[in-house]
C-alpha positions in Angstrom: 61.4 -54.6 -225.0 63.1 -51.2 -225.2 62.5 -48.1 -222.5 59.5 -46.9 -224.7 57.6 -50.4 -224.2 54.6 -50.1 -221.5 54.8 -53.1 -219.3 51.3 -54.5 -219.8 49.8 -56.2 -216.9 49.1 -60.1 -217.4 49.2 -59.6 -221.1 48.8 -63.2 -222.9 49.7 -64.7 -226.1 52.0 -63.0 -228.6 51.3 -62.1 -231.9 54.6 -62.7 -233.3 54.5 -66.6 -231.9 51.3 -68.4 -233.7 50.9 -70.9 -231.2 50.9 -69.1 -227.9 47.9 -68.7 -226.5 45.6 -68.5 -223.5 46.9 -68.3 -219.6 50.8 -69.1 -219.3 52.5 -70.5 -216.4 53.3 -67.3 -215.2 49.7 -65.6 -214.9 48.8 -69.0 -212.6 51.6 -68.0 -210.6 50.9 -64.5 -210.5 47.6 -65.0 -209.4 48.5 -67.6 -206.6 50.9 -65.2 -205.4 48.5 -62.3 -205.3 46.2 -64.2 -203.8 48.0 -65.2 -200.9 49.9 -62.2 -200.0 47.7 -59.7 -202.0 50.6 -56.5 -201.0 53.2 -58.7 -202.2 55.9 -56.5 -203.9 55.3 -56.9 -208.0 55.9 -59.7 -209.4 57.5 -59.5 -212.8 57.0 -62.9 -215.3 58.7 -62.7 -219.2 57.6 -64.9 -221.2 60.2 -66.4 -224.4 58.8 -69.3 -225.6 60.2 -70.9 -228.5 58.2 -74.3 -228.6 59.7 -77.7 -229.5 63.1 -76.7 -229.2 65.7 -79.0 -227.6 68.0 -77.7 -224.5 71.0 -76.6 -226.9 68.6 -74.9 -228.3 67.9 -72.2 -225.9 70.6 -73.2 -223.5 72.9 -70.0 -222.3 74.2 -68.4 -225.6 71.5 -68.7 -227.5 69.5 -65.9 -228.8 66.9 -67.4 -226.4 68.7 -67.4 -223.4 70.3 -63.9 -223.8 66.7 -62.3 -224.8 65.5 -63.8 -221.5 68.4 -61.8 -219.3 68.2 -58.7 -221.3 64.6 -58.4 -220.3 65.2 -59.1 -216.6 68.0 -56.5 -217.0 65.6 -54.0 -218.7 62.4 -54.6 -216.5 65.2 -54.3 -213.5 67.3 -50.9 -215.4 63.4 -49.4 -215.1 62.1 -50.4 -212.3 64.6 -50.1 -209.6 64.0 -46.7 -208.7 60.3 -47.4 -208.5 59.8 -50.5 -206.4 63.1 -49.8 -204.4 64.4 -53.7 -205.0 64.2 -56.0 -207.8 65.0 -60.1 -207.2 64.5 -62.4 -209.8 62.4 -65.5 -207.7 62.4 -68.0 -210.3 62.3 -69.0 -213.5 59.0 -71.1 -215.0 60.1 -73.6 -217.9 57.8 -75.6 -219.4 59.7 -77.9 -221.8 61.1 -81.4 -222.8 59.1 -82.6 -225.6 62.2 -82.6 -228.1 64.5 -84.0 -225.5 62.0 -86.6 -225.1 62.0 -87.8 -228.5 65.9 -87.4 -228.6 66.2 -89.8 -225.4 68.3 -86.9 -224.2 70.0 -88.9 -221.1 72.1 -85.9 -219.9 68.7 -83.7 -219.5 69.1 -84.1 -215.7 72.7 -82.3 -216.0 70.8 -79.8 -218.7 68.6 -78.9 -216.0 70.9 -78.1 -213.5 73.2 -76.6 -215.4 70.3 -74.1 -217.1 69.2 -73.2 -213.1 72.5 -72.5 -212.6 73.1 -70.0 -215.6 70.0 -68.5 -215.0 71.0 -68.1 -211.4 74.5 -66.8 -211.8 73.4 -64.3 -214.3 70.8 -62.5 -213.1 72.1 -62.2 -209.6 74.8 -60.5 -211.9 72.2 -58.2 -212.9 70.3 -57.7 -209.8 72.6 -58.0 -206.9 70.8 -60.3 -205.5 71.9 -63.0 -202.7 68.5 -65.2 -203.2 68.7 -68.3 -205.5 66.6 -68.4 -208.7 64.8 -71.3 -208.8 63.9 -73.0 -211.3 60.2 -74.5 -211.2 60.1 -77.1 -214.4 57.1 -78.6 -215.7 57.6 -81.7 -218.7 55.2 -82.4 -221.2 53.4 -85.6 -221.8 54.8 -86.0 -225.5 56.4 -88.9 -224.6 53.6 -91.0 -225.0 53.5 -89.9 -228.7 57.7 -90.0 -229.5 57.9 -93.9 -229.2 56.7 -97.3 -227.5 58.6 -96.4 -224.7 56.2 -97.2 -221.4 58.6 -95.1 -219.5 59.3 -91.7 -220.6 63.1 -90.4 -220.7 62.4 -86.5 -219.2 59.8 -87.3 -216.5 63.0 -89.5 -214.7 65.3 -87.0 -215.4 63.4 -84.3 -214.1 63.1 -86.4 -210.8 66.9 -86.8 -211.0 67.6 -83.1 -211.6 65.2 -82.6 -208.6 66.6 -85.1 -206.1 70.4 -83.8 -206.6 69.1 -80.0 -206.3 66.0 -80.2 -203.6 66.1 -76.2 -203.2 67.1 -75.4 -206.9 65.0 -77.1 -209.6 61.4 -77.8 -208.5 59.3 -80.0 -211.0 55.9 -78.4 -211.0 52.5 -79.4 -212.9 53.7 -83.1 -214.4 51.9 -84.1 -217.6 53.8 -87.2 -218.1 50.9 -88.9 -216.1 48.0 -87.8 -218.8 47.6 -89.0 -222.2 48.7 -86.8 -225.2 46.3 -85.0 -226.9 
């Protein structure tokens, strides 16, 4: 995104990403939102997904990472004028399938320590005092990785939950269903 590029209202899927389709996590929110509080300030949601990708993937310093905070600095740059105040609320992640297969044990600490980056740097770009939460929601590929009959990322998310109550917020678990 430049300061040429419209901001397109609930726009889905992306044609440079062959896989993303339909509604995202972030027009469910938008819509819950809206439909609770329906002069609710704008609600902003960028979407960078980069599917199947372990944490050190995407984690801060990655390409990933630093597109996500340059487009909360751009949509913030542009905006600021024109809504009068800008706070990042949260951040929606929908991931774990790779950690899964890797057993990742330390994807507890991943989690907290990706709220936290997300948290510290854009209340660098916004100014804000708010925390940016991190709601998380783990896939159900665990059923398909290995025998296991518990999966490794559901637990963790619970444990990366339990140590930060107010911070990372497991939303929409999969883990439950069978995988398709």
């Amino acid at each position: 995104m430049d300061a040429t590029t419209p901001i397109n209202p609930l726009c889905e899927g992306r044609a440079d990403v062959s896989n993303v389709y339909g509604e995202t996590p972030c027009t469910a929110l938008w819509r819950s939102l809206l439909a609770n509080d329906p002069t609710a300030v704008p609600v902003f949601c960028t979407g960078n997904p980069y599917a199947g990708q372990a944490y050190s993937v995407i984690k801060k310093g990655t390409a990933t990472y630093n597109n996500t905070i340059s487009y909360h600095t751009q949509i913030y740059n542009r905006l600021i004028g024109v809504v009068g105040t800008y706070v990042a609320r949260g951040i929606v992640c929908v991931h774990g399938e790779t950690d899964e297969g890797n057993n990742n044990a330390s994807y507890a600490a991943n989690l907290a320590e990706w709220q936290t980056d997300y948290d510290t740097d854009l209340k660098a770009v916004t100014g804000q005092s708010e925390n940016v939460i991190f709601f998380c929601s783990p896939h159900a590929s665990w059923q398909k990785n290995s025998s296991k009959t518990t999966p490794t990322v559901a637990q963790q998310f619970l444990t990366a939950y339990l140590a930060n109550p107010t911070k990372v917020i497991p939303v929409c678990p999969k883990y439950i269903f069978s995988y398709a």
